[in-house]
C-alpha positions in Angstrom: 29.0 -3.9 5.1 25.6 -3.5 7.6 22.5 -3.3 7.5 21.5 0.1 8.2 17.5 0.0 7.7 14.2 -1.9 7.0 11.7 0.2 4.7 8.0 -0.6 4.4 5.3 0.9 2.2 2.6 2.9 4.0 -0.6 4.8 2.4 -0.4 7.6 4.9 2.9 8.5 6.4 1.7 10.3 9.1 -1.0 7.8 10.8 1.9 5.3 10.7 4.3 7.9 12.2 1.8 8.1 14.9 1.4 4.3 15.0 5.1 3.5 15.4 5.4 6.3 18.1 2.4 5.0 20.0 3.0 1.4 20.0 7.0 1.1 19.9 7.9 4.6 20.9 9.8 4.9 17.6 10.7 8.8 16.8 11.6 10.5 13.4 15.2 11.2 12.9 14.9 12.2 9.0 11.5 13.4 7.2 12.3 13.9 3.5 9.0 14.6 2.2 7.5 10.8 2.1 10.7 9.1 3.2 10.7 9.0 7.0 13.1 7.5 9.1 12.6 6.3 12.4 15.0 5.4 15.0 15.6 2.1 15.1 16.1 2.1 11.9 12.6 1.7 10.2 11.6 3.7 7.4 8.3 4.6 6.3 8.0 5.3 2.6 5.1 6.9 1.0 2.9 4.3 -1.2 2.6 6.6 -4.3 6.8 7.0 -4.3 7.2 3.4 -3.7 4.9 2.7 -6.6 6.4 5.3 -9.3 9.6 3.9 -8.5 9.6 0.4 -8.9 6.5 0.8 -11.3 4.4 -2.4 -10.0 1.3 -2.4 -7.9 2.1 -2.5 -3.9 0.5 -5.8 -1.9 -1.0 -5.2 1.3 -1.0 -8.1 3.5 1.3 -10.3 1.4 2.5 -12.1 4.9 6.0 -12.1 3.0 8.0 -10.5 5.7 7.3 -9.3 9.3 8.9 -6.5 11.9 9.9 -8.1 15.1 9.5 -6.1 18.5 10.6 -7.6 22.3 8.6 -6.2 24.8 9.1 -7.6 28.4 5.8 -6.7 29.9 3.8 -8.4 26.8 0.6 -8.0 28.5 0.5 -4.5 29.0 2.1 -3.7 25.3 -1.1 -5.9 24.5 -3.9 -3.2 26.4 -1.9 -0.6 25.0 -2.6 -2.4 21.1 -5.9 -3.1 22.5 -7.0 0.4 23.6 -5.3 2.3 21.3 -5.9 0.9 18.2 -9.1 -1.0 19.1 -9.7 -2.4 15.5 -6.2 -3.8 14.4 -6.4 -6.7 12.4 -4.7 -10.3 14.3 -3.0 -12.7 13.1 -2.8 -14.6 16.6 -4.0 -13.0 19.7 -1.4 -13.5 23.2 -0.4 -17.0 23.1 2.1 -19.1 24.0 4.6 -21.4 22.0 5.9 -24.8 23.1 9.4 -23.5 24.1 7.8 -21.2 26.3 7.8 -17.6 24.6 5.0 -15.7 24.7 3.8 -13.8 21.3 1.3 -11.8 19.6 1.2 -11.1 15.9 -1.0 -8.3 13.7 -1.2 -6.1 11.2 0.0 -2.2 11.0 -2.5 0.1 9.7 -1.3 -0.9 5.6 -1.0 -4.4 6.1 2.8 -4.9 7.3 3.0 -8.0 9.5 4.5 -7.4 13.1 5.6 -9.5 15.8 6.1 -8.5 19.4 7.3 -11.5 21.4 8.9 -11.8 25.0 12.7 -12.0 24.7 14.4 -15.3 24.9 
């Protein structure tokens, strides 16, 4: 058995298409009308289909999970964030941990925690 993707919840599957694209380069593989997968395996699932199915309210920003992304050139993946998507929500700007690896964490456009550290 393998893993073979990670799903979030998203309130409109196209902005976060765009997102992914523009931040992590991600393209669509599969559409299927509010199922969209992306290569590298994420898929973006349409909030109203997420909710009819498991037939509970969806928690934005519930900081119980969170994509992680290695970008070499950290600083530049930062202006890119930065100018691009001027208003994104931090949880930690740039920094630095103790063992030396530089991070940055935030929030997608529905409230899906990422992390885009330097690789190790």
């Amino acid at each position: 058995m393998k893993l073979k993707n990670v799903l979030i919840v998203v309130k409109d599957i196209e902005k976060s298409k765009q997102f992914y694209h523009d931040l992590f380069g991600l393209d669509v593989v599969l559409d299927n009308d509010g199922n969209m997968i992306l290569t590298e395996g994420l898929v973006l699932q349409d909030e109203k289909i997420w909710k009819k199915f498991l037939g509970k309210d969806i928690i934005p920003g519930n900081n119980s999970c969170e994509l992680y992304f290695e970008e070499r050139y950290i600083e530049g993946f930062v202006e890119k964030l930065e100018k691009l998507y001027p208003s994104i929500q931090y949880v930690n700007r740039l920094m630095v941990h103790s063992w030396g690896q530089k991070v940055v964490r935030f929030y997608d456009l529905d409230g899906n925690l990422i992390e885009v550290g330097t690789p190790m």
